[in-house]
Steps between C-alpha positions, in 0.01 A plus 500: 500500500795346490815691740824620352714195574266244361531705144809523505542109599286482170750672257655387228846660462652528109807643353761418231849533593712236295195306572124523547421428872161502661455357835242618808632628878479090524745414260761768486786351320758412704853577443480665135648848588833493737424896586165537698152669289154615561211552318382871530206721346346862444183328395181608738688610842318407801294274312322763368414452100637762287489579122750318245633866437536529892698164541695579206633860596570363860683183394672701248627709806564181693712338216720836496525523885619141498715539171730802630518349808725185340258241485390240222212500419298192286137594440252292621115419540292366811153452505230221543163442428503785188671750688849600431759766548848573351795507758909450482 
């Protein structure tokens, strides 16, 4: 079984801002943003696999927590190998 840094070395990263952009932990694209981002998640904490409805009602909480606290927020998807899971 593959450990938690080799999946996520293995992720494809995809969101539309003006633009679609996918890229892996490999090829983060360099100098698009002039403010610093992250990619977070509610999706299956601790690795642990959770229902859609689950995931949903926590990243719905996430994406409010994250909202009133001033952020912007783009969705986006990670995933590899037929696994994915919506994040900002």
């Amino acid at each position: 079984m593959e450990n938690l840094a080799e999946i996520y070395r293995k992720n494809e990263y995809t969101f539309t801002d003006t633009n679609r952009v996918s890229f892996t932990i490999e090829t983060i694209p360099q100098g698009v943003y002039k403010t610093p981002w992250a990619i977070i998640t509610a999706w299956n904490p601790n690795n642990e696999e959770l229902l859609k409805k689950q995931n949903d009602a926590q990243n719905l909480e996430l994406k409010h927590a994250l909202h009133v606290s001033g952020y912007k927020l783009i969705e986006c998807v990670g995933g590899y190998d037929g696994h994915f899971e919506e994040s900002f």
